[in-house]
N, C-alpha and C positions, 0 to 999 in steps of 0.2 A: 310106861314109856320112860326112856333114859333122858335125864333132861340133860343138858348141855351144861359141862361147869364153867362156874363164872371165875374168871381171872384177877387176881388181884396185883397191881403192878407195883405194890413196896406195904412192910410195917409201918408208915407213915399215913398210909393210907386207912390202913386195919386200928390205929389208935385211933385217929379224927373218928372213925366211925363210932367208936365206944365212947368218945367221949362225946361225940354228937347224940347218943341214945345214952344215957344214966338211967335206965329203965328198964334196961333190958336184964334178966335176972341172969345170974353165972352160968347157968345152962347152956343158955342160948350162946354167952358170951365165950363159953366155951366150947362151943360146936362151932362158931364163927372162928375161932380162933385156932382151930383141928385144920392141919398145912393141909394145902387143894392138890391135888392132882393134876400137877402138871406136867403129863402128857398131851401132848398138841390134839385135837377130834380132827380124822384125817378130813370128814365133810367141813369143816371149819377152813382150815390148813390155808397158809396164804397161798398162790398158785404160783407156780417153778418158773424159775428165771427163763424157760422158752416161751411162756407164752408170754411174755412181756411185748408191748407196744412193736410194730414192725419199724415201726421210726427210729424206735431207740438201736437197732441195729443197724440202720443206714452209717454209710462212711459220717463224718463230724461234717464235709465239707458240703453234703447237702443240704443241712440246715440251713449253711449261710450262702448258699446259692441255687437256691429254686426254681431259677431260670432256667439254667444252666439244666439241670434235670429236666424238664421242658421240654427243651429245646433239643436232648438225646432222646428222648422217648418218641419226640416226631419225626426225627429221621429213622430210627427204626422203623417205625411206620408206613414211611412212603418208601423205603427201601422193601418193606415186603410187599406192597402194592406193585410196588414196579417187577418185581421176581414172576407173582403174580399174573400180573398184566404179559409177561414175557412168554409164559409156561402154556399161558392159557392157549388152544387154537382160534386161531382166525377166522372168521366167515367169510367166505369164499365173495368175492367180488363181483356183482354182477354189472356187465360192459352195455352199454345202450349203441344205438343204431347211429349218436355221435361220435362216441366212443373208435369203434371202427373207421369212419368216417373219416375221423381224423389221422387213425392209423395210418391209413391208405394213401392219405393226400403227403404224408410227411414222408413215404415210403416210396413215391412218385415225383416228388420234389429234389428229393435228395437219392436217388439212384435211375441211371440212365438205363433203361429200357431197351432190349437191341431190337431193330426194325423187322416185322413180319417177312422182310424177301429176306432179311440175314439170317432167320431163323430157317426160313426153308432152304436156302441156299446150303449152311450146315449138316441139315439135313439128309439132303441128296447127293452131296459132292461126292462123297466114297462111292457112289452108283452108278455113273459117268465115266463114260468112258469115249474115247474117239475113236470113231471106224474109216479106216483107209482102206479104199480101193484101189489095188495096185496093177498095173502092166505083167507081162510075163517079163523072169528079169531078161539082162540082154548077154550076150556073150561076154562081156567085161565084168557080168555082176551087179549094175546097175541096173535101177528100176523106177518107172516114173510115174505119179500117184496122178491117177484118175478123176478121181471124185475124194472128198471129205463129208462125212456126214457125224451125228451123233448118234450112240444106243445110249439103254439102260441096263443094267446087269437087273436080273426079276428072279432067280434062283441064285444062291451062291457058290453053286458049281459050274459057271460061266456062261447060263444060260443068257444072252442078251436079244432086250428088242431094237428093233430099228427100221427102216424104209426098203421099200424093198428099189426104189429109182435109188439109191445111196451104193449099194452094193449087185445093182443087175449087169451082169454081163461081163462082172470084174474077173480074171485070171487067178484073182491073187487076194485073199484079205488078211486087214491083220488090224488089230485094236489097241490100244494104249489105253493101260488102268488109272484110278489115282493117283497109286503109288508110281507110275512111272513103267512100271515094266510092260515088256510089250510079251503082245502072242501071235500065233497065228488063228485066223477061226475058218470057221466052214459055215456053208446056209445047213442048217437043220429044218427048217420049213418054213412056208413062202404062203403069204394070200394075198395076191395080185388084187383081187376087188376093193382090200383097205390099202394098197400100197405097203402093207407089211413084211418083215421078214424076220426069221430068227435067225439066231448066229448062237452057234458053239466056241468057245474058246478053247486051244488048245492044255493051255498052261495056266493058270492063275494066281493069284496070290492068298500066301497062307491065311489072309484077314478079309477076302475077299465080303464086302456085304451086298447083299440082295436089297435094293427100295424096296419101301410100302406102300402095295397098292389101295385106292379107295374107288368106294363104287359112286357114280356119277348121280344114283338114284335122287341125290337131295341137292346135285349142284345146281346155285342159282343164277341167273343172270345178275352181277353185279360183284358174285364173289371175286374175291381178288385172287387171284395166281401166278405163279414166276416160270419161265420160259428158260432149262436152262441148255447150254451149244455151244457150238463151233461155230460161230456166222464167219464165213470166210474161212474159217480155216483158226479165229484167232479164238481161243478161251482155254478152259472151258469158261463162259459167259452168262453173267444171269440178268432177265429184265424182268419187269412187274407189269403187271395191269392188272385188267378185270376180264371178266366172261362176260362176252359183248351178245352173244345169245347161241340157245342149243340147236340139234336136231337142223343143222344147216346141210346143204348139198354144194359140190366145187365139181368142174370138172378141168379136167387139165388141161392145159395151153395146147398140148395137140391133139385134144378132142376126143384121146381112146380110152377115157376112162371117166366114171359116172363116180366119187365119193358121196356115201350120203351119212345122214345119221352125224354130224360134226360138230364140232367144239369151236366156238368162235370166241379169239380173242384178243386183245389191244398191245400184249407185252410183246417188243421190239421182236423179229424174228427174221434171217433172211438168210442165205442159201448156204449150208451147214448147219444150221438149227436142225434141218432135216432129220428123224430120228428120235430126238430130244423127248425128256422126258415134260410134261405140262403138270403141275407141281401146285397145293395147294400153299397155305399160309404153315403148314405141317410140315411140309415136307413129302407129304402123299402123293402118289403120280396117278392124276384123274387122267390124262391122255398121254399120247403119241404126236407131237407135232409133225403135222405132214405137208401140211402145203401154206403160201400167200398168195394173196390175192393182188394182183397190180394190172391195172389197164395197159402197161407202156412193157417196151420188149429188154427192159432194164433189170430185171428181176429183184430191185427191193422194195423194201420195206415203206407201206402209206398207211398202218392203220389196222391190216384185216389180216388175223392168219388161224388157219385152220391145225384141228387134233382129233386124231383118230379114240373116242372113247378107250380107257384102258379096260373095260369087258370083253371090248371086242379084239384090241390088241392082245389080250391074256390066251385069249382062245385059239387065236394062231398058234399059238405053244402050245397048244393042247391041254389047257390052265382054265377053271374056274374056280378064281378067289374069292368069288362071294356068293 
């Protein structure tokens, strides 16, 4: 095995040695004294200025401020926590039964609510219409209105309901839509037993809409409904109540007719309502108002007014909606 030569670093060092040993015979002293090989032993070899100390390559002025270095390496830090914290996704938030609660109440507080008769009233005004009963006209041209009642439009090609005492016996009819324009109609079919009657229009308008009917099957006493007409002549007019009770019977002030099967209830109604559609909190037409009730030979309004089911009203048209 190659041993490792030994360095000698000056002749001053190689004399002290001779002359620290006077005993050592020429031989020796001249194999000690045979120049060394000096070639560096690579596994000796001092290590290359890269691997030197990582500090000693820091700028100078980190030395003398350590804080300072610190104090950059922890915002580095929280600046990639926060990138982090940014990147990452969120966990979906789950809302509790206050949560809502609260929604609703600040949602209630802070926005005005429009009233159940405004909603149905919106609803059924494009439906509505006025039915005049007219005279034959006279040799001048003039003509002079009989009766006012109210229909509903239930098809949108002009099929309207209405009463059949509104339009009996008239010369002449003719309707006014929402929009204003007028028509002339004709009876297309009559059921004397509900006081109903249908009416054709001859003309219409291009946006003409048909109400939505609903079936009486689940109406309760108590629910609330709107009443909307002509009373006198002035609207179209809308009132509120409730369904004061079902399955009622009227008979007419002059005796020659038995209603049964009726819709009893409290919203304002009196002579031009006649026709009118009876309208949920929707907008839905559950009946046909057809008659009130009054003891005295006054003919309005104390409370009590009848509606022909709209089943039954449908079916005079020769209609079953549900």
């Amino acid at each position: 095995m190659r041993r490792a030569p030994l360095y000698s670093r000056s002749d001053r060092s190689s004399e002290a040695s001779r002359r620290a040993a006077p005993g050592v015979d020429a031989g020796t002293r001249a194999r000690a004294s045979t120049p060394v090989d000096r070639t560096p032993n690579r596994a000796s070899a001092a290590p290359p200025a890269d691997d030197a100390p990582v500090r000693s390559r820091l700028p100078p002025w980190t030395k003398t401020h350590p804080r300072s270095v610190l104090a950059f390496c922890a915002a580095l830090l929280i600046a990639a926590l926060l990138a982090f914290a940014a990147v990452r996704p969120q966990p979906a938030r789950v809302f509790t039964q206050h949560d809502i609660d609260r929604a609703v109440l600040h949602a209630l507080q802070t926005n005005r609510l429009p009233a159940p008769a405004s909603r149905a009233w919106k609803a059924i005004r494009p439906s509505i219409v006025r039915v005049r009963s007219l005279e034959a006209k006279r040799k001048d041209g003039s003509e002079e209105e009989r009766n006012v009642g109210t229909g509903v439009v239930i098809v949108d090609t002009g099929t309207i309901l209405t009463n059949l005492h509104v339009v009996y016996g008239a010369p002449r009819l003719e309707v006014e839509f929402a929009d204003g324009s007028v028509s002339e109609a004709t009876i297309a079919g009559l059921e004397p037993e509900q006081d109903l009657a249908v009416l054709q229009a001859k003309t219409i308008p291009d946006d003409l809409k048909a109400a939505t009917m609903r079936s009486t099957s689940d109406l309760l006493v108590g629910d609330r409904v709107v009443a909307v007409g002509f009373p006198f002549g002035i609207g179209p007019t809308a009132t509120s109540g409730i369904v004061s009770g079902l399955r009622r019977e009227f008979r007419s002030p002059e005796g020659k007719r038995l209603l049964t099967n009726l819709i009893q209830f409290d919203a304002a109604a009196n002579p031009g309502n006649s026709g009118g559609p009876l309208v949920t909190e929707d907008g839905e037409v559950v009946g046909i108002v057809t008659a009130i009730m009054n003891p005295t030979e006054q003919r309005v309004f104390v409370g009590i007014g009848f509606a022909v089911p709209i089943e039954t009203a449908a079916a005079s048209a020769g209609m079953s909606p549900f």
